[in-house]
C-alpha distance (Angstrom), angle and dihedral (degrees) to the residues before:
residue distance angle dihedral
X1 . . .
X2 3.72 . .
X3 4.11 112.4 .
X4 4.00 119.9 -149.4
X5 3.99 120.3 -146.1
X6 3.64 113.5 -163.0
X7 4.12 130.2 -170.9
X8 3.71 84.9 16.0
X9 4.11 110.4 -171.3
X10 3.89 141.0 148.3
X11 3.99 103.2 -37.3
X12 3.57 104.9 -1.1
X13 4.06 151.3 29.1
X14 4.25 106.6 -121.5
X15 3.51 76.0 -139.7
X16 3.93 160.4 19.5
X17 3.57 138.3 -162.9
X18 3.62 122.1 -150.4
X19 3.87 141.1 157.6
X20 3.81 88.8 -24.9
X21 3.80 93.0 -51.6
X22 3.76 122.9 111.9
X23 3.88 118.8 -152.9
X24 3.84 120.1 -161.9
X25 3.77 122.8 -154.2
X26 3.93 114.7 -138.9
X27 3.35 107.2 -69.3
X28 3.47 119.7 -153.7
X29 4.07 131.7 -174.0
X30 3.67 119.8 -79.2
X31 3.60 87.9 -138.0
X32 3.90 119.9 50.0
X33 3.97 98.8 -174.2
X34 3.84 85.8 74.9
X35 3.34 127.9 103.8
X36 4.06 123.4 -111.8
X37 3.26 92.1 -95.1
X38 4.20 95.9 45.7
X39 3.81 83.4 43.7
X40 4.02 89.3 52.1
X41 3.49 88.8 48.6
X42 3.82 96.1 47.7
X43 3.13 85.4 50.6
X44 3.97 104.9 51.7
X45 3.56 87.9 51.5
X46 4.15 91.4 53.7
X47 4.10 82.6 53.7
X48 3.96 89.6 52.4
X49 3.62 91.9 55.3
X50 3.89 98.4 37.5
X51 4.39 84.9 51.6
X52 4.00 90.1 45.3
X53 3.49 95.9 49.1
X54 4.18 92.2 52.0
X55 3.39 83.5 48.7
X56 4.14 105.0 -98.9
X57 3.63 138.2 78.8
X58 4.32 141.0 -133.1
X59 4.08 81.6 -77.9
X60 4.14 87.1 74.3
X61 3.92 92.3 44.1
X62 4.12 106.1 130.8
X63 3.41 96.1 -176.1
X64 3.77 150.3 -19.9
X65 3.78 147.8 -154.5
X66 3.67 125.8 -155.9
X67 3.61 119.4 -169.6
X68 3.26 121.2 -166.0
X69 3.93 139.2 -169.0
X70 2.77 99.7 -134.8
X71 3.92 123.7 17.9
X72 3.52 93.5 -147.1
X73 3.78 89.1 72.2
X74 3.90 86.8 74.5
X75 3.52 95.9 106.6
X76 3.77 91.9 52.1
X77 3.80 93.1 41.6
X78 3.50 89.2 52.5
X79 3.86 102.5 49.0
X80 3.88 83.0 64.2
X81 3.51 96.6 51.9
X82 3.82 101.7 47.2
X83 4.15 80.6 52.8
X84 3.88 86.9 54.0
X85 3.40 100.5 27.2
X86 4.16 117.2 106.8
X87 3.65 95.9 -138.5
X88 3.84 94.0 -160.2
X89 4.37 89.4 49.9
X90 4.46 99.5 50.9
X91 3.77 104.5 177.8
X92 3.75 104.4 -150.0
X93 4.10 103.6 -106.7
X94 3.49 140.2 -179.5
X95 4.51 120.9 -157.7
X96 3.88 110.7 -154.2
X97 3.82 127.7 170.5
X98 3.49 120.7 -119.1
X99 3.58 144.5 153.7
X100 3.81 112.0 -96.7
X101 3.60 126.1 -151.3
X102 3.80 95.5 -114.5
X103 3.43 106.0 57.8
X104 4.31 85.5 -152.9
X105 4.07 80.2 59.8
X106 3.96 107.6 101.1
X107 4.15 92.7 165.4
X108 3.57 141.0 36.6
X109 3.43 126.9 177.0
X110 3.94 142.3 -172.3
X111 3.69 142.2 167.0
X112 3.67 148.6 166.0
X113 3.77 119.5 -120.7
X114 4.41 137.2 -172.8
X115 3.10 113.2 -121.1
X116 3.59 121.9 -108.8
X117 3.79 126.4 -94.9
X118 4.06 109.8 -83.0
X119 4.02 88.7 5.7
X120 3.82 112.8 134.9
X121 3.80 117.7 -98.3
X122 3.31 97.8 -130.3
C-alpha cells in the first residue's frame, strides 16, 4: 500500500497518507508573536489546508491533541476552536501542557483524520 507525504520539509512531512487515514505532524502557528488564541487559529487554518490537500476536511478529524505552553491558555485556545470547530463532526481530543521547542510557541496541535469519500488512499 502506497503512503502519501504532504508539506514535506527539513525533519518531517506536515503530513501522511495511508490506508485511508491521514496523520498530521504538530502543527504549530506560522506566526509566534500571536497570542494562543491567534496561534490556535493559525493553526486551524494550517490543518484545513493540510486535510484539503489529502483530499478531506476537519469533518473526518478522529482525534486531536493540543498541547499547550502553558495550560492556562485554555480559554484562549479554546475560543478558536469552538470558532473552527464543526459542532456536528467532534474529533475525540485530549489538551496537555508541555514545553514546546520554541519558547514563543504557546500551542501545538495534531490529529488524525479519514479520508474523504473518493479521496486517494495514499
Amino acid at each position: 500500500m502506497a503512503i502519501r507525504r504532504l508539506a514535506e520539509e527539513g525533519r518531517l512531512s506536515g503530513a501522511v497518507v495511508h490506508g485511508g487515514v491521514v496523520y498530521l505532524a504538530g502543527q504549530v502557528a506560522d506566526d509566534a508573536t500571536l497570542d494562543a488564541e491567534g496561534q490556535t487559529a493559525d493553526i486551524l487554518a494550517q490543518i484545513d489546508a493540510l486535510l484539503a490537500e489529502a483530499g478531506t476536511s476537519k469533518r473526518h478529524l478522529l482525534s486531536v491533541t493540543v498541547v499547550l505552553a502553558d495550560i492556562r491558555d485554555a480559554p484562549a485556545m479554546n475560543r478558536a476552536w469552538d470558532r473552527w470547530l464543526d459542532p456536528a463532526a467532534k474529533p475525540a481530543r485530549m489538551t496537555i501542557q508541555a514545553p514546546l521547542v520554541d519558547p514563543a510557541w504557546r500551542v501545538e496541535i495534531t490529529g488524525i483524520a479519514a479520508l474523504g469519500p473518493g479521496a486517494p488512499a495514499a
